[in-house]
N, C-alpha and C positions, 0 to 999 in steps of 0.2 A: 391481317386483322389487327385491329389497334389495341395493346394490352391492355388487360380489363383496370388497373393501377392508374396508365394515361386516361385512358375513357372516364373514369371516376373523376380524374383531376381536373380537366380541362374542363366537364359537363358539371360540376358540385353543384353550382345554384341552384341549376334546372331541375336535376333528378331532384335532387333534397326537397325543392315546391312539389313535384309531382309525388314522393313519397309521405310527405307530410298532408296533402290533401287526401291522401289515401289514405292515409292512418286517422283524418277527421271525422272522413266518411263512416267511420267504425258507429258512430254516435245513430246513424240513421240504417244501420245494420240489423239482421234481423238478430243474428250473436249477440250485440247488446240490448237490443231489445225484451227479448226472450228471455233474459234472468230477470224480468221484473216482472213474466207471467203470472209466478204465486201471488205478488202484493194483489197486479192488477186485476186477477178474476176473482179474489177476495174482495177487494175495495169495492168493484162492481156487481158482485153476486153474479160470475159469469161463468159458466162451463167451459169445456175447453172448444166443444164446436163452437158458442157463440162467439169465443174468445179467439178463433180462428176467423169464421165470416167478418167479424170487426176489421180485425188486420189485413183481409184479402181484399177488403174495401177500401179500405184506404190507399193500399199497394195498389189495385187495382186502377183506380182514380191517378193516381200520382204516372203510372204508366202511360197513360192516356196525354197527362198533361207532356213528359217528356216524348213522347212525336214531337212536339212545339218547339219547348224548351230547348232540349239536345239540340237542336239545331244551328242556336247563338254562338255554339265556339267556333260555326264557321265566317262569322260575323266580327266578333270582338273578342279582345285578347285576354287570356288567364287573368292576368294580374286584375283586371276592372271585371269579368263577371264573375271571377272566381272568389273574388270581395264582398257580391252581392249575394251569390249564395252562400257563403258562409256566415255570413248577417243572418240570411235567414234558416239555418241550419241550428244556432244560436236560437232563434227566437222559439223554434220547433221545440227546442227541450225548455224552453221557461214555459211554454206550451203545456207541455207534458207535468212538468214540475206542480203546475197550478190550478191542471184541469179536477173541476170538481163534480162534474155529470157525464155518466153513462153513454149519451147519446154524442157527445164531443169527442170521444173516442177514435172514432173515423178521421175526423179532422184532424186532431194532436199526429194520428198516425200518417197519413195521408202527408203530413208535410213536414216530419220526419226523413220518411221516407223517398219526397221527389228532394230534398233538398240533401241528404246524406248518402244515401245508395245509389240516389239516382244522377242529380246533378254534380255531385263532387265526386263522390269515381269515373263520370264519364267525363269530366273535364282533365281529370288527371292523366287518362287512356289513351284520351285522342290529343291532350296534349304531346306524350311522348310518343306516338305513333307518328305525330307530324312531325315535331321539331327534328325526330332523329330517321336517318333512311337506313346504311349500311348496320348500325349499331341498332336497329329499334326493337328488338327482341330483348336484349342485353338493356335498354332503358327500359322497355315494360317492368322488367324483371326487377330492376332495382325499384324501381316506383311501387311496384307491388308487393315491394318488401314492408311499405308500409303498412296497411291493411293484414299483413298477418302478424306483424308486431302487436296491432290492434286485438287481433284475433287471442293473440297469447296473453297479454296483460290484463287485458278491460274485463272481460268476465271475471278471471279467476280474483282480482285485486276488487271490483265493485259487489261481488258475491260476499266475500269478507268483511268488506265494512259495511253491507246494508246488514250485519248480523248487529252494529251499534247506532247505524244512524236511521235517519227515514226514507226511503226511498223517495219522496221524491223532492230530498235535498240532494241526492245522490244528481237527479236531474239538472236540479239546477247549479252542480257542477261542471259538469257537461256542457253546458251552454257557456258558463265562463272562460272554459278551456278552448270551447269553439273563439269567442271572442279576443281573447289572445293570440290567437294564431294569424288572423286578420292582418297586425302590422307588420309581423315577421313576412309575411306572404307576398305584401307588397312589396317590400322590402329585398328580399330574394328575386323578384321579377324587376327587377327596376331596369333594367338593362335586355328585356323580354327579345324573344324570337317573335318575330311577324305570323302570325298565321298566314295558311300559306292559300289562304282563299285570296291575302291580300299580297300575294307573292309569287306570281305565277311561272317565273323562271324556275321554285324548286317546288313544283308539282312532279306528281311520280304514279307513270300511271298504271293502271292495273292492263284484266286480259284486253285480248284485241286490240290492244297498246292505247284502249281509252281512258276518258274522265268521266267516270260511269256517272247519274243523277242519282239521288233515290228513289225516282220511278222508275227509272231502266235497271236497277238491278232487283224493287219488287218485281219485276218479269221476268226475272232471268230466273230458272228453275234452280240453282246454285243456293241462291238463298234459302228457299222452301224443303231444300237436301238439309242445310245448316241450323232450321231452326227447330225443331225437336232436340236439338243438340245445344242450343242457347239458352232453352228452358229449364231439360233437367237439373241440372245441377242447381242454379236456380232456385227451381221450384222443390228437390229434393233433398239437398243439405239444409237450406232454410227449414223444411221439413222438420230434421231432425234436430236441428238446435233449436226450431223453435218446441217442439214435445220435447225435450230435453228433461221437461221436470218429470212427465208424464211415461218415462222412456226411464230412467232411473227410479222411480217405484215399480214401473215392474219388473225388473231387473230383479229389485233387492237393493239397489248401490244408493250411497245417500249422493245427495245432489251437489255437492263438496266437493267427493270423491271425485265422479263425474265429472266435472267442468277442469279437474285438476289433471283431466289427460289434454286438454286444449292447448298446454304447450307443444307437447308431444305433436300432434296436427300441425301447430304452424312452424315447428323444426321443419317437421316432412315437407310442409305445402313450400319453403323459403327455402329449402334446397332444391328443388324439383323446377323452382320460380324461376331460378337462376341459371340449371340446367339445360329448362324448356327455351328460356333465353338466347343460351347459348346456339342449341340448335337451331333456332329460328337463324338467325344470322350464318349460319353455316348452312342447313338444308336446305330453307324454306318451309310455309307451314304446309304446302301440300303434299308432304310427306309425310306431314308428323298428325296432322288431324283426324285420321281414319283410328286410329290407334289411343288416344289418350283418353276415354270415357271406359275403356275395359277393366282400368284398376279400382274405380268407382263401381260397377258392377258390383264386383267382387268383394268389395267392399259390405254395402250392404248382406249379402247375403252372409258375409263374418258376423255382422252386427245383428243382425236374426237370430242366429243357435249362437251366440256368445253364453256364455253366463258366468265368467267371471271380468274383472276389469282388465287382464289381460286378454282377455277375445276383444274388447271393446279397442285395448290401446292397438292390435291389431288391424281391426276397420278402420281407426282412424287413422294411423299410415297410409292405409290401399285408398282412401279417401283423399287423403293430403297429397297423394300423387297425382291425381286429375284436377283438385283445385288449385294445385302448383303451377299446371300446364294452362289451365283455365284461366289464371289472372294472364296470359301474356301471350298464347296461343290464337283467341278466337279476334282478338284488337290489332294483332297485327295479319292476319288472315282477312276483315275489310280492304286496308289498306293494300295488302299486296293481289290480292282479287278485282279490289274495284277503283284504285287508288286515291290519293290523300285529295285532290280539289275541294270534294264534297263530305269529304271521310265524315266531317261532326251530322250533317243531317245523316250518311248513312249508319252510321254507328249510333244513332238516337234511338234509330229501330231497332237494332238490334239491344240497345239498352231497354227499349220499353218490351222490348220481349222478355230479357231476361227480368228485368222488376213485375210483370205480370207473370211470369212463371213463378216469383220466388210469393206472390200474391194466393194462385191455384194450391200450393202447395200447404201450408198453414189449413189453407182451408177446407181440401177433400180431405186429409188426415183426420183434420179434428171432429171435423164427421162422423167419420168410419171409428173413429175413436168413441164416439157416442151412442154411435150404431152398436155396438161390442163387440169391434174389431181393431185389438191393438196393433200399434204400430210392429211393434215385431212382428205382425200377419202377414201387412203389409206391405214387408220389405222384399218380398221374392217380387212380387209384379213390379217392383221402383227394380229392380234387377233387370228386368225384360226390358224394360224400358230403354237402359242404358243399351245393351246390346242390339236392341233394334236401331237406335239414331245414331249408333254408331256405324251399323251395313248402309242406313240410307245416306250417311255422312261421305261413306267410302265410294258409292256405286256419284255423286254429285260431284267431288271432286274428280274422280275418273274421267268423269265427261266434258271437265272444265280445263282439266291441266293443260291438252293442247292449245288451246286462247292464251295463255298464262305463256308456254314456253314461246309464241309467236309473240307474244310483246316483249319478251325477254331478247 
């Protein structure tokens, strides 16, 4: 195995773009989005249900469109779509910065969110999924060091100065910072890997020793095992960062406090990242995916009977463990299941599962939230949840490994 020291040196450009696009994507997150829920259901005169249904529409929309979208990286190279959507990822927050009606809402979010969560972390994923085969767990991992940079900084540093500025100048920070990164991006790719749709000597294939399509592997029952498992987290940590405000009043904790355990989280998620990394390149993920959604369980139900911010800093370690596993676990679990030819249409679906889960999630909470039933209720059943697509995650893979060691 190649020292992790070489691997860094020899790869710097690649990973750096792919952690950089990760850490952009932060802008179209539901993390950064979700501290500007007080301005926003002020500004609008919005509850938190409506101010949930808004966001799951948008998200929901935006899901829809990447089937389509996702698709393109198996078409054209990082450096030229990965220009275009960051243009318009940029545009999404002058968007947001400027929108003055209620009913545009949808829209600001809606393209936010396909251009930040949706197409720049899928372009970053399935970049380093392709580019790299023996090391691609150890590239996920570095790439997805960015997004938790993002995780640790953005909030707790824009929670602080929307105390002096306006929120939605804060935005239109955002979008500048998007626009900056633009020339750097190219910049770094200028000497790009081929995708490998256009390179067919370094395809690598999955079980049955084939080049799966996206139709052949929506049939294969392996997926349908996998995606209750693509959703939660998803649909469940969005959950809780986006009630974050709503989740700290009833605690007792001010919302300060609160956001100022998020380093704390992306410590835990950016060692676990790099770990899960590790393993992948050493195991394989069919060893490791039956097991990595039970610290997340557990999680939540800490975060239930907490009541002080040490039970909270608690959940969000058991938490930072599965979303450490999760940035680099289920991207390269496509590719070695079904392998890289097609990886960008199939890993589209499996992003518009995960951006339509992180959509449901915002939205039955803030319901039930409105119903009068707080999210602390609610966390025993997001519990079950985890534990159930974790058995059906186990009993899918089981039936899959022999395909996997015959291509092997």
């Amino acid at each position: 195995m190649t020292p992790f020291t070489t691997f860094l040196r020899d790869n710097a450009a690649f990973l750096f773009a792919g952690g950089l696009l990760a850490f952009t994507s932060s802008f179209g997150q539901t993390f950064f989005i979700s501290i500007f829920a007080g301005q926003i259901m002020e500004e609008f005169s919005l509850s938190h249900g409506q101010w949930g249904v808004i966001y799951s529409i948008g998200t929901a929309a935006s899901a829809a469109v990447m089937l389509w979208s996702g698709a393109l990286t198996d078409r054209f190279r990082v450096r030229n779509l990965g220009v275009v959507v960051l243009l318009g990822l940029a545009g999404a927050s002058v968007v947001m910065a400027g929108n003055p009606w209620g009913w545009l809402l949808p829209v600001s979010i809606f393209l936010l969110r396909l251009t930040g969560q949706g197409m720049t972390s899928h372009i970053a994923t399935v970049a380093m999924a392709r580019w790299f085969v023996a090391t691609r767990g150890r590239a996920l991992a570095v790439a997805g060091t960015g997004i938790a940079l993002g995780e640790a900084l953005l909030p707790l540093l824009f929670v602080w100065v929307m105390a002096f500025v306006d929120w939605r100048l804060l935005w239109l920070a955002a979008g500048l910072f998007v626009l900056m990164v633009v020339p750097l991006m190219h910049r770094l790719l200028r000497q790009e890997r081929t995708p490998q749709s256009l390179a067919e000597s370094d395809n690598v294939t999955g079980m049955q020793d084939r080049h799966w399509t996206r139709g052949q592997m929506l049939r294969h029952p392996l997926f349908w095992c996998m995606l209750p498992a693509i959703m939660g987290p998803s649909a469940f940590v969005t959950a809780l960062f986006f009630q974050q405000v709503h989740l700290s009043e009833m605690k007792g904790w001010s919302h300060v406090s609160f956001v100022a355990l998020f380093p704390l989280y992306t410590t835990v998620v950016t060692v676990f990242m790099l770990l899960s990394g590790w393993a992948i390149d050493r195991f394989g993920t069919a060893r490791l995916m039956p097991w990595y959604q039970v610290p997340i369980a557990l999680s939540f139900l800490v975060m239930a009977s907490a009541e002080s911010l040490f039970g909270a800093a608690l959940a969000y370690a058991l938490m930072g463990v599965t979303s450490g596993a999760n940035a680099t676990l289920p991207a390269a679990f496509w590719a070695e299941f079904y392998g890289t030819r097609n990886l960008g249409g199939i890993k589209a679906v499996a992003t518009a599962a995960m951006v339509l889960g992180s959509a449901i999630g915002p939205a039955i909470t803030g319901l039930l939230i409105d119903a009068g039933m707080p999210f602390t209720t609610q966390m025993s059943g997001i519990a079950v949840w985890f534990i159930a697509s974790s058995l059906l995650l186990t009993f899918g893979v089981i039936r899959a490994r022999p395909s996997l060691a015959r291509a092997a």
